[in-house]
N, C-alpha and C positions, 0 to 999 in steps of 0.2 A: 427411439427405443434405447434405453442403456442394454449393456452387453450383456448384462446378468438377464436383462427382459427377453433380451435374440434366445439365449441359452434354454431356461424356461422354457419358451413358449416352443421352441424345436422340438423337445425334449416332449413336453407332454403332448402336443399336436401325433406328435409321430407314435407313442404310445396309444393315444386312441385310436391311431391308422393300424394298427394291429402289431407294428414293429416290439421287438424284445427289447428289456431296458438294455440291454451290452448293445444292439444297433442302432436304439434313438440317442444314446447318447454318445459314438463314437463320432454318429454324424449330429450331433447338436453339438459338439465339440469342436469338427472342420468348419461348418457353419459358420459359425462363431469369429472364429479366427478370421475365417475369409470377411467378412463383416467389420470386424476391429482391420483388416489390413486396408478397406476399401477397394476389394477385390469380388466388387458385384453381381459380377456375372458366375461367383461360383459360393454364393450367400445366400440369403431368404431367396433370391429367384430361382435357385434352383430342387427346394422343397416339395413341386411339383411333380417332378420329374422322379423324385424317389418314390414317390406314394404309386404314380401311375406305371415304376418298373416293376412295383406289386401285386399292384390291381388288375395289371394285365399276365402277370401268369411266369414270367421270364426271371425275374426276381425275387430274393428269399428277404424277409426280414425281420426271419425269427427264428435262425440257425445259426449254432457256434462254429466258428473256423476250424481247421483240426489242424494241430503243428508237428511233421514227421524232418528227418535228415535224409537228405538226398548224400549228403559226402561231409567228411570235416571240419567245412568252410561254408557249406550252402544247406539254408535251412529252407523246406518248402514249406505255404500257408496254403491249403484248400479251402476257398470262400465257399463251397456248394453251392454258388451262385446267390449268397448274399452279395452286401457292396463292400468297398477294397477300405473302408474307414475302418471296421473295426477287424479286417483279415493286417492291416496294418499294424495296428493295436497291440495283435496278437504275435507277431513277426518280432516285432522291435527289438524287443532286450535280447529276444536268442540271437538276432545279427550282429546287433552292437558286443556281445559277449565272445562270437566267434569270431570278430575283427578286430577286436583287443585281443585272442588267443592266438591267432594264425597272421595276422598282419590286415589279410584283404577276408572278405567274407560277402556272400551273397544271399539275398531272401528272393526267393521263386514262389509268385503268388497266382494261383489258376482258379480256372474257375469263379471271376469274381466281378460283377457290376461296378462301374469306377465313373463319374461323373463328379470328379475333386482335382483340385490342384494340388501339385506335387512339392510342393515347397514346402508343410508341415513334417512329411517325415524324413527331407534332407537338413531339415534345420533343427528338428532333436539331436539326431547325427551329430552333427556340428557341435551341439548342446554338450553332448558327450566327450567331445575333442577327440570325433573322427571326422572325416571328409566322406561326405554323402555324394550319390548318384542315384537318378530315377528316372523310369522311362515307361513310356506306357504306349498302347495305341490305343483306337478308338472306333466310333461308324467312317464309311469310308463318302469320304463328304470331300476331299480332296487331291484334286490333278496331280497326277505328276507333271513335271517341267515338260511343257510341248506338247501337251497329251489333251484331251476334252472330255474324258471322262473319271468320276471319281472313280478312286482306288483306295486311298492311305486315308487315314487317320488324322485330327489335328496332331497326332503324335509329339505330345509335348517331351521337354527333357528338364532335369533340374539335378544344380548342382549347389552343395555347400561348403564351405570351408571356415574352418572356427579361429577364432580371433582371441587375442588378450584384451582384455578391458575393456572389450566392447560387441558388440550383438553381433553372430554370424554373418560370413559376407554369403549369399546368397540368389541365384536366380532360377525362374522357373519360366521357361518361353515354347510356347507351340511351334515346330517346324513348320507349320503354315501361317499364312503372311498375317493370320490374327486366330485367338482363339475364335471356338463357336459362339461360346458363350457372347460374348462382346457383336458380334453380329445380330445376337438375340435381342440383347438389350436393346442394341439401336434401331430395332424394328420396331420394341416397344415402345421407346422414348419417339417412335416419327424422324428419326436421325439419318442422313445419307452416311456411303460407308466411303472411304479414303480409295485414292484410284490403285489398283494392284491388288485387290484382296479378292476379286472375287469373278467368274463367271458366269453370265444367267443360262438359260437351258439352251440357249441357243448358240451359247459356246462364245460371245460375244460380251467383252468386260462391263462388268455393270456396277453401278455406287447403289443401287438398289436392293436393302437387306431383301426385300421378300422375292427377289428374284436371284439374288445371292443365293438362298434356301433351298428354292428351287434349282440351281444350276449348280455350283461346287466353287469351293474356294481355291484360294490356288498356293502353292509353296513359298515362303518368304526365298528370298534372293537366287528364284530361278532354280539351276539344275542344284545348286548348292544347299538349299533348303529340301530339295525331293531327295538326294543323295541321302542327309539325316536322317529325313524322315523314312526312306529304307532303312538305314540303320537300324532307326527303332521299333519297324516292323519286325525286323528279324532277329532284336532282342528281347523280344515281348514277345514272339511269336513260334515263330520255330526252336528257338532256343528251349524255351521253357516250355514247350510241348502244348501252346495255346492257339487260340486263331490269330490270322491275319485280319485286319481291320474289314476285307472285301468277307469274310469269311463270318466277323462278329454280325455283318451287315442282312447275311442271309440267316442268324439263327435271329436276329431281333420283326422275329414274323408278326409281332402285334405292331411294329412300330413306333416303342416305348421312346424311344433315344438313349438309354442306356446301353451303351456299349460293352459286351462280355466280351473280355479274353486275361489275357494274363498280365503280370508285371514284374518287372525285373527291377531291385533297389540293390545297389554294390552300396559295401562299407567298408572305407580303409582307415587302419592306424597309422598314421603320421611316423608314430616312432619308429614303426617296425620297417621302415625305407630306405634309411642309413644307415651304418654303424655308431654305434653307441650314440643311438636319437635320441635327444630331447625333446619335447614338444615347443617347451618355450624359445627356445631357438631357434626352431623352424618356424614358428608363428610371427616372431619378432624379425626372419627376414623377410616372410611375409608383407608384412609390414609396409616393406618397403615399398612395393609393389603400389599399397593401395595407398599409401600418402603422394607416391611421385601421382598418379592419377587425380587423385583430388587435389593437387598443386595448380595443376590445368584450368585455368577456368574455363566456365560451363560442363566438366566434366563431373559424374556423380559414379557414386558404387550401384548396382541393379535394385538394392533391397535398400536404400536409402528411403525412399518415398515412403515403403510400408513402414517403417519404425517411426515415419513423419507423421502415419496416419494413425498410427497406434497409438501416438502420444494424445491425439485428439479425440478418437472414440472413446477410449479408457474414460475421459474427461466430461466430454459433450454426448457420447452417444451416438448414436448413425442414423442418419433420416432413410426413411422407406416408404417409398409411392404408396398413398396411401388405399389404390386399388390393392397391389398387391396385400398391404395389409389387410382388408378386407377380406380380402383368397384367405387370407392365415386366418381366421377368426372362423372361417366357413370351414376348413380343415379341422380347427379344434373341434370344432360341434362334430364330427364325425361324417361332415361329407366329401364329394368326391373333387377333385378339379375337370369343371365343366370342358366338355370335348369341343374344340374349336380347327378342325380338321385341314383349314386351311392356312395355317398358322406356318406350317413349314411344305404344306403338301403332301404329307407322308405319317404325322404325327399325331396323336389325339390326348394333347394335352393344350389345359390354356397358357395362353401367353398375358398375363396383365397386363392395361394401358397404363399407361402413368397419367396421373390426373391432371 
């Protein structure tokens, strides 16, 4: 499918699913990107997953965000329990306007269904020639270090910083030792999972995604990756007056997989750090940083691969199993995704095979 086809077909799919044109196209727009980035697990596979946080009650996706000021520097977005694509949408320029006016500035997002990766709204940031931060939590599907049962979130984190003459440097990484998403995949492609990602229910290490599912994943590098992913519990959470991920875990009563709580995005201006900042000078000692790195061989920048992939979907277009495209065709006609309950144990949505 070319990109403009991913975009399309999101877009009107989600309209016949009952979504408002501002929600199918905030997320036919992440979509998208995640698609062009070769970023899978958070692409056409997860179109399901919006419909069914719909269909079962827990989810809006035909209500506008509403944009109020918490203080001089922090703007809040209420999703009313829409999804966080277009409560983002709607956040953006009042952050980026209060982080160009005050130096730092924050957007406090409540209330809002979030199953997107975080790297599109730290890399407008950046886009802008500010330095992005993003943090979010999630269902609580993972260990803390030493522990057996879930609590945390894959609580991702993602950061940007903008560059002269060339595409923001940027990363976006789950504190747990992989995203969800990417365990999903590999159940559906038939794939074993790498040793350290995961626990079956029996609290005993497993390379078994469907028993990964059932049991809980575990923090990338030990106490180091649960310490984070606290962090970002308690900035997504108490902070901003949201749930904790154990907490988002008890209101998702149908089971959707859409995780409700809050998100917390910082935006700072470069200039306003030193006296009498430049941007271009701080960018260009930048610089330096990221040529001594790429001097190294086999070493790369985080967001290298996606501007690698970018260059080819633009070009070539993105292949997509063509069950799952089938699912998308069956969607557009106005029906539902077939309930396959055993899929994670907990969840009533389908998971496509790959042909």
């Amino acid at each position: 499918m070319s990109l403009h086809a991913v975009f399309e077909t999101v877009e009107t799919l989600l309209l016949k699913q009952g979504f408002s044109e501002s929600h199918a196209g905030a997320i036919a727009r992440t979509v998208t990107a995640a698609e062009r980035d070769e970023c899978l697990h958070h692409g056409l596979f997860r179109i399901p997953f919006y419909i069914i946080g719909v269909k079962s009650g827990l989810a809006v996706g035909d209500i506008e965000p509403t944009v109020t000021d918490l203080a001089p520097a922090v703007v809040r977005v209420d999703a009313h329990y829409g999804y966080s694509n277009l409560a983002l949408e709607f956040g953006e320029e009042f952050l980026a306007e209060r982080a160009k006016q005050s130096g730092i500035a924050a957007l406090v997002i409540n209330h809002c269904h979030s199953i997107v990766a975080l790297w599109p709204e730290v890399e407008r940031l950046a886009e802008r020639g500010l330095v992005g931060f993003s943090f979010v939590s999630y269902l609580p599907y993972v260990v803390p270090a030493g522990g057996s049962k879930p609590l945390f979130g894959t609580n991702p984190i993602a950061f940007a910083w903008p560059r002269q003459n060339s595409e923001p440097y940027f990363f976006d990484m789950a504190t747990s030792a992989s995203a969800r998403g990417e365990i999903q995949v590999r159940l559906r492609d038939g794939k074993s999972l790498p040793d350290g990602w995961a626990i079956g229910p029996d609290g005993k290490p497993t390379n078994d995604p469907a028993q990964a599912l059932r049991g809980a994943q575990l923090p990338f590098g030990g106490f180091k990756g649960s310490a984070l992913s606290t962090m970002v519990e308690l900035l997504a959470g108490p902070l901003v007056g949201d749930f904790l991920s154990y907490q988002s875990g008890e209101y998702d009563t149908a089971k959707a997989g859409t995780g409700c709580g809050g998100q917390l995005v910082l935006a700072l201006d470069p200039t306003k750090f030193i006296q009498h900042g430049e941007l271009d000078t701080q960018l260009a000692h930048a610089e330096q940083l990221f040529t001594r790195i790429l001097d190294q061989e086999g070493a790369r920048l985080p967001s290298q691969r996606r501007y690698e992939a970018r260059k080819r979907t633009v070009r070539d277009g993105v292949m997509v199993p063509r069950t799952l495209y089938d699912t998308l065709q069956v969607l557009l006609d106005g029906g539902t995704p077939t309930s396959r309950n055993d899929w994670e144990g907990d969840h009533n949505v389908d998971l496509p095979a790959r042909a």
